[in-house]
C-alpha positions in Angstrom: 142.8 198.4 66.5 145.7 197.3 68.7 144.4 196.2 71.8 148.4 196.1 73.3 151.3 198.1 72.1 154.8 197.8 74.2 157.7 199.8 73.4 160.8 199.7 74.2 159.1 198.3 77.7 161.5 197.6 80.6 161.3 197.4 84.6 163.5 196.0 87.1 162.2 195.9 90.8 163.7 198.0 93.5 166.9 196.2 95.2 167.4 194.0 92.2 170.3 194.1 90.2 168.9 193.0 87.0 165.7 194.1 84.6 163.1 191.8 84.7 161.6 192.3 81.5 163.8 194.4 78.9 163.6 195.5 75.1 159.5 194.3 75.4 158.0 195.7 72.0 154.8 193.8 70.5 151.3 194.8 69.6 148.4 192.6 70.7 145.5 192.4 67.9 141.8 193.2 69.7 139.2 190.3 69.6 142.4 188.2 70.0 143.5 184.8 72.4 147.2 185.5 73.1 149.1 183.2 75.5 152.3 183.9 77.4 154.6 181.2 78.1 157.9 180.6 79.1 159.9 179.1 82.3 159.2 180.6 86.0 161.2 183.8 86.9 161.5 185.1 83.6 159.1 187.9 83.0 156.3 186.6 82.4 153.9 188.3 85.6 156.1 191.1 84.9 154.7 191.5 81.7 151.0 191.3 82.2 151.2 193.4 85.6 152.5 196.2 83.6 149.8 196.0 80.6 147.3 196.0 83.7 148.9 198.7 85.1 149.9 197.6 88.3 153.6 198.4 87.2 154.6 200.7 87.9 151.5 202.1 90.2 151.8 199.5 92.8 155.7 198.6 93.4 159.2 200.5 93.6 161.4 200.1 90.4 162.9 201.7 87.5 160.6 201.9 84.0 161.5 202.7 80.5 159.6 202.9 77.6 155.3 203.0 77.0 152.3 200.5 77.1 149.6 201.8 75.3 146.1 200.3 76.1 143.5 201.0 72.5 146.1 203.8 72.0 146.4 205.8 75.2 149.5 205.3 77.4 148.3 203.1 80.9 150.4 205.7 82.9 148.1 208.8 81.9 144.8 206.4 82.5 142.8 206.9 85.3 142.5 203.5 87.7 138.6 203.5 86.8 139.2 203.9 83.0 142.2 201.5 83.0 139.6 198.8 85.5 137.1 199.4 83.0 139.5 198.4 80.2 141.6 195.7 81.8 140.3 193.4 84.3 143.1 191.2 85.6 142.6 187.3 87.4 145.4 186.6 89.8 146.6 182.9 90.2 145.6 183.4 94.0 141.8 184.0 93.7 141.4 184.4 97.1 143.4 187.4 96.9 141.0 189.4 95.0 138.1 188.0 97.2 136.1 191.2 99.1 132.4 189.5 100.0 130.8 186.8 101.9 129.0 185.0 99.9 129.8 184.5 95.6 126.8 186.3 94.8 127.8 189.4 97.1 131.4 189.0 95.3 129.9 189.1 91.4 127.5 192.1 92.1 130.0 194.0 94.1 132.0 195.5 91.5 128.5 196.3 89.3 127.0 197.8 92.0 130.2 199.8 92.3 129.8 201.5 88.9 126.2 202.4 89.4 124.6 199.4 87.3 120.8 198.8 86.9 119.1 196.5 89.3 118.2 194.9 85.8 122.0 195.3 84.4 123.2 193.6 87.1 121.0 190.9 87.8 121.4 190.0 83.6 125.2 190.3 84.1 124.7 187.6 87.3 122.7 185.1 85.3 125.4 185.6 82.2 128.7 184.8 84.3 127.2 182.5 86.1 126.4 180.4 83.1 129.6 180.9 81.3 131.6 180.0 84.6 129.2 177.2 85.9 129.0 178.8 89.2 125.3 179.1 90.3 124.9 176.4 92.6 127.4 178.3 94.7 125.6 181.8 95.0 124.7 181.5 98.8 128.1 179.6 100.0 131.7 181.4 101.1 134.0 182.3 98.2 136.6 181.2 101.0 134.7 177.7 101.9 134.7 176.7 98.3 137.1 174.2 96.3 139.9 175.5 94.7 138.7 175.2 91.1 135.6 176.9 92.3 137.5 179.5 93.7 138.9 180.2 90.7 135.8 180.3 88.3 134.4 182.9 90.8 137.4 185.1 90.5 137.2 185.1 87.0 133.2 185.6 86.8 133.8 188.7 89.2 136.3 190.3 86.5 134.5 188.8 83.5 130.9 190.5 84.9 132.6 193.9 84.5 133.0 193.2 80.5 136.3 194.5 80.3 137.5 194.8 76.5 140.8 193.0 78.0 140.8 189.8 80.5 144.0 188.9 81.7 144.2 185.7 83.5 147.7 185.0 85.3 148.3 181.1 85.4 144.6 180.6 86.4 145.9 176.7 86.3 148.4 176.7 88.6 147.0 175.8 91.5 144.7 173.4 90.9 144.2 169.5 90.1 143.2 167.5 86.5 139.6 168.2 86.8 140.0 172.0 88.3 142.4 173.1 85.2 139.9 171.3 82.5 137.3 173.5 84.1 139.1 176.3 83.8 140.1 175.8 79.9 136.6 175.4 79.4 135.7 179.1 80.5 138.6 180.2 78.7 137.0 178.8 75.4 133.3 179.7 76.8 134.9 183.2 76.7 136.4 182.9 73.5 133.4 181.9 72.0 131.0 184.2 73.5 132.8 187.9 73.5 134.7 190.4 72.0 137.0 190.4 74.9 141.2 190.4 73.9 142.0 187.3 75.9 145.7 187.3 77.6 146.6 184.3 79.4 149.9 183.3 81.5 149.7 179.9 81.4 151.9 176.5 81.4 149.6 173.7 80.3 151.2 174.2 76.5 149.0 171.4 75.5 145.5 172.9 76.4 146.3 176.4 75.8 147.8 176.2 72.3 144.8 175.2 70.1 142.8 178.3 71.7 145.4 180.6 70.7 145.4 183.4 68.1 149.2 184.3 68.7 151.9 182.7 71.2 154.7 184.9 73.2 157.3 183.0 74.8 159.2 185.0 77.3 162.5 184.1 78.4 165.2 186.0 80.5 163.1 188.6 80.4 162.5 189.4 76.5 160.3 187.8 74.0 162.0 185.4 72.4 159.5 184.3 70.0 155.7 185.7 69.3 153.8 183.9 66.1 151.0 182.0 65.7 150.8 178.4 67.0 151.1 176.8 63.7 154.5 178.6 63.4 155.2 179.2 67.2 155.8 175.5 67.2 158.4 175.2 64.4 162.3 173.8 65.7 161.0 172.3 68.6 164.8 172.2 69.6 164.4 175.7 70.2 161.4 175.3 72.3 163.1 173.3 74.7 166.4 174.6 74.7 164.0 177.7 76.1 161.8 175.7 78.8 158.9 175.0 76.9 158.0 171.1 75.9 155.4 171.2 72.7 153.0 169.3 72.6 153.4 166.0 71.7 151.9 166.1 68.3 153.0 168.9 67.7 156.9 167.5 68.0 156.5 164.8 66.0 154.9 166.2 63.1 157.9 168.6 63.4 160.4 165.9 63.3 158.7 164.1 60.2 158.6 168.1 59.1 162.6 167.9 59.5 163.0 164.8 57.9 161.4 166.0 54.7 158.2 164.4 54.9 155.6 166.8 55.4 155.7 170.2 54.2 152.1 171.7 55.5 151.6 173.6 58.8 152.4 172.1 61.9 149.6 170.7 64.4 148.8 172.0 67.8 146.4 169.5 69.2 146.0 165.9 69.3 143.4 165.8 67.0 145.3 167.9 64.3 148.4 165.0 64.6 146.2 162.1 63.7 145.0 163.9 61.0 148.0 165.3 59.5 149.5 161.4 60.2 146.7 159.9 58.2 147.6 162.4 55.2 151.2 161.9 55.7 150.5 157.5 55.8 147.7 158.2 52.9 150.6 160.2 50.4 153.6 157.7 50.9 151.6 154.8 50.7 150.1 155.7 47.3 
């Protein structure tokens, strides 16, 4: 089942002069890791604000065309059904903070819906493990560090169990050791659900080996949407459209170009010492 379908999708804000997104048709495949990239300012919060929902219910603007979330349009969903379906991470956690303590700030939304005492307490000690975060039950959501901060946000959405997370550049903010943190949820996540994963994100390097399918937005359209192993391909193209590949990835590319390699490109590290090695193996033979 399609967890996503846009068409024909299009909003532009009130007072601007331009669409921010435009011509937005793609489907997004359930039990799926999708990542958005692309440069700032081109569509890219647009996009996943109006899968959530919160275009066009929470701004001013003009909209054309459908989202449908696991077939129903978003616009005909009530705000409990489409919370249920789509939980959404901001890049601000604090933003989405309501509670005094973290453990007040997981159960609030469970408690909400009318969970067990058992329910909730097993969905406490589950998001807690996947996120790392139960050393900070009893301290401020707003006195902790920012890479904290964030793995509480995304253990209050994730607690729900929403069939779709969507995390909007959960990286952004934070430093080297915060953003590893966060990858590793992201792969905890991965590894442990069901959920259709949609992530904003600009950390190509970390994000691309999790992926299932890559969209690059830019100007406000999807300019490309594939697999890594194909998203990759022309790396010209890449950065001609904001986006650097990772570094593996470009060179395999370029011996790709030149003729020497004909298999599917690398995403990681790992996969460009290995694909070397084959390369180095075949020539030297």
């Amino acid at each position: 089942m399609k967890a996503v379908s846009c068409r024909d999708l299009a909003w532009k804000y009130s007072g601007r002069k331009r669409f921010a997104i435009e011509n937005i048709n793609l489907d997004i495949e359930e039990n799926t890791f999708v990542s958005i990239v692309g440069p700032n300012e081109h569509g890219k919060t647009t996009l996943v604000s109006c899968i959530k929902g919160l275009i066009p219910a929470s701004y001013h603007g003009v909209w054309h065309g459908q989202v449908d979330i696991f077939g129903q349009d978003n616009r005909h969903m009530s705000g409990q059904r489409l919370a249920s379906e789509v939980g959404f991470v901001f890049a601000d956690p604090e933003s989405q903070f309501t509670s005094m303590t973290v453990e007040e700030e997981l159960v609030f939304g469970l408690e909400n819906i009318g969970l067990s005492f058992q329910e909730v307490t097993d969905r406490l000690a589950w998001v807690s493990e996947i996120t790392n975060i139960r050393n900070l039950w009893d301290k401020s959501p707003y006195e902790i560090s920012g890479g904290q901060k964030q793995r509480v946000a995304i253990a209050s959405v994730l607690a729900m169990k929403p069939r779709i997370i969507i995390l909007d550049e959960p990286t952004s903010m934070l430093d080297p050791i915060g953003k590893d943190s966060i990858f590793d949820i992201m792969t905890n996540i991965k590894r442990e659900t069901n959920m259709t994963i949609i992530v904003v994100e600009h950390n190509i390097e970390q994000v691309a080996p999790l992926s299932d399918m890559m969209i690059l937005m830019y100007e406000g359209q999807v300019a490309r949407i594939s697999p890594p192993e194909e998203f990759f391909a022309n790396s010209d193209f890449l950065i001609d459209h904001g986006i650097l590949p990772p570094q593996a990835t470009a060179f395999i590319d370029r011996v790709k170009q030149d003729g020497l390699y004909d298999g599917p490109l690398p995403v990681d590290y790992e996969g460009g010492v290995k694909v070397t090695r084959a390369i180095l193996q075949q020539h030297a033979a």
